[in-house]
C-alpha angles and dihedrals in degrees: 000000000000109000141173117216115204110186146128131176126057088281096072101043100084087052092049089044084047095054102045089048088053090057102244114156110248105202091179141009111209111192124155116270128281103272127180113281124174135018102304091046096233113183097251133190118246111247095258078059107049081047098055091045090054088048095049104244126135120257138208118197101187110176086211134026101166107093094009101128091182092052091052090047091050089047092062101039081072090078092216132190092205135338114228113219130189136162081337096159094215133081117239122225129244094252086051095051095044083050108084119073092232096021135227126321120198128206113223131192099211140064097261124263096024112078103010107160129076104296097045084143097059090031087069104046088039091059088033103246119203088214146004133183149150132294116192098211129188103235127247125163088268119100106259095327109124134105128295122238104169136357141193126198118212125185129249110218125199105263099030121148126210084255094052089056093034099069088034092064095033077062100046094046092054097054084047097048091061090037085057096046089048110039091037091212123204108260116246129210112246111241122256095223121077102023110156127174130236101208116200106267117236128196091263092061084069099065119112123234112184097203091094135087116281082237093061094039096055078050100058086043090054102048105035100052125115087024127051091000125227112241145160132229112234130164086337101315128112101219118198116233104212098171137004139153136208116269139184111266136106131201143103113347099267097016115140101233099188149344099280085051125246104173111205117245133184083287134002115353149263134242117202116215102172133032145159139211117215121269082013139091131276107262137172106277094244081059099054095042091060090079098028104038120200108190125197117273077045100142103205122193 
């Protein structure tokens, strides 16, 4: 088929690679601009870019698409069979979405209807999902609301990272994407019942708050990290978490319980295994304890 690929992050890279294996014809590669990554803040290609340059397809990289009406007309003159989005970052027009002579299929990394929204991935480990998976969806203006032509379940295990799920579901969407092209499945209209949203996580969503339970907190652990980090504040530092698990322990919410350290929850505690210090690397937490010493009866914030 034509097609057009609109993508940006990592997510999207092993759909874009399948596709172009399989010998569709890509038209057009859409991917957010370049934006200043690093410490020198050079202006970086997101990673769909960096892939179709390396596969030798042309790219477009509009900042708006909304009331663009060039953009609209240049879409169509693709003359597409179907445009392939996933994790694209921008919402397509109506005009975009009626253009393609099949329309537009999404790539989503949750089981429609649960988890529509832009985190589906962390939303799952955060409520401790059994299962995710991808739902390949044809596109309408609504968020994540149109129907379902193929899905793939993938379980949650009990110490699964967003990473870890992450590359599970970039590699299942991939696999669905060319089932869908192929088999041309009959939509099917999500059901009413069980829709959940995945709101866009901030910073703030990382802190800590050790009134919860221990079990709560290794999920947010988990499933915020790499982005937006999970930390604690202690004597005026904000101290990423980068892995944790649940321990025995009990005491007031934030109080260090022993040297390890369990940190006491709403119920149960806390250890922390990996921790680090702004403008430092990420070290064991015995490591980093050795120069900023939390002893137990500590009572963090």
């Amino acid at each position: 088929m034509r097609l057009a690929f609109m993508g940006s992050p990592d997510f999207a890279v092993p759909a874009l690679r399948a596709l172009h294996a399989a010998g569709h014809e890509i038209a057009m590669v859409y991917c957010q601009p370049p934006r200043p990554a690093g410490r020198g803040q050079k202006e970086t290609p997101c990673p769909v870019h960096k892939a179709a340059l390396a596969l030798g397809l042309p790219v477009r990289t509009p900042a708006r698409l909304r009331k663009d009406a060039a953009e609209h007309a240049a879409f169509a003159d693709l003359g597409l069979d179907a445009a392939v989005v996933a994790a694209y970052g921008l919402i397509l027009p109506a005009p975009m979405l009626a253009a393609p002579r099949l329309g537009c299929l999404n790539i989503h990394a949750s089981l429609l209807p649960r988890w529509r929204g832009a985190a589906p991935i962390q939303a799952a480990i955060l409520a401790g999902d059994a299962e995710s998976g991808v739902t390949i969806m044809q596109m309408e203006e609504g968020l994540d609301t149109g129907p379902m032509l193929l899905a793939g379940q993938v379980p949650i295990g009990p110490r699964m990272t967003t990473p870890e799920l992450h590359d599970a579901l970039a590699a299942l969407g991939a696999k669905l994407i060319l089932r869908a092209l192929e088999a041309a499945p009959i939509p099917v209209p999500q059901p009413e019942a069980g829709v959940t949203y995945a709101a866009k996580l901030a910073k703030e969503d990382g802190r800590l708050d050790w009134s919860q339970d221990a079990a709560a907190l290794d999920r947010r652990v988990r499933a915020l990290n790499p982005w937006p980090g999970t930390y604690l504040l202690h004597a005026g530092e904000a101290i990423r978490v980068l892995a944790a698990e649940p321990a025995e322990g009990a005491g007031a919410p934030g109080t260090v319980l022993d040297a390890a350290p369990a940190i006491a929850c709403g119920s149960g505690a806390l250890r922390l295994l990996r921790l680090q210090r702004p403008g430092r690397g990420a070290l064991p937490a015995a490591d980093v304890l050795r120069g900023f010493p939390l002893p137990p009866g500590t009572v963090l914030g």
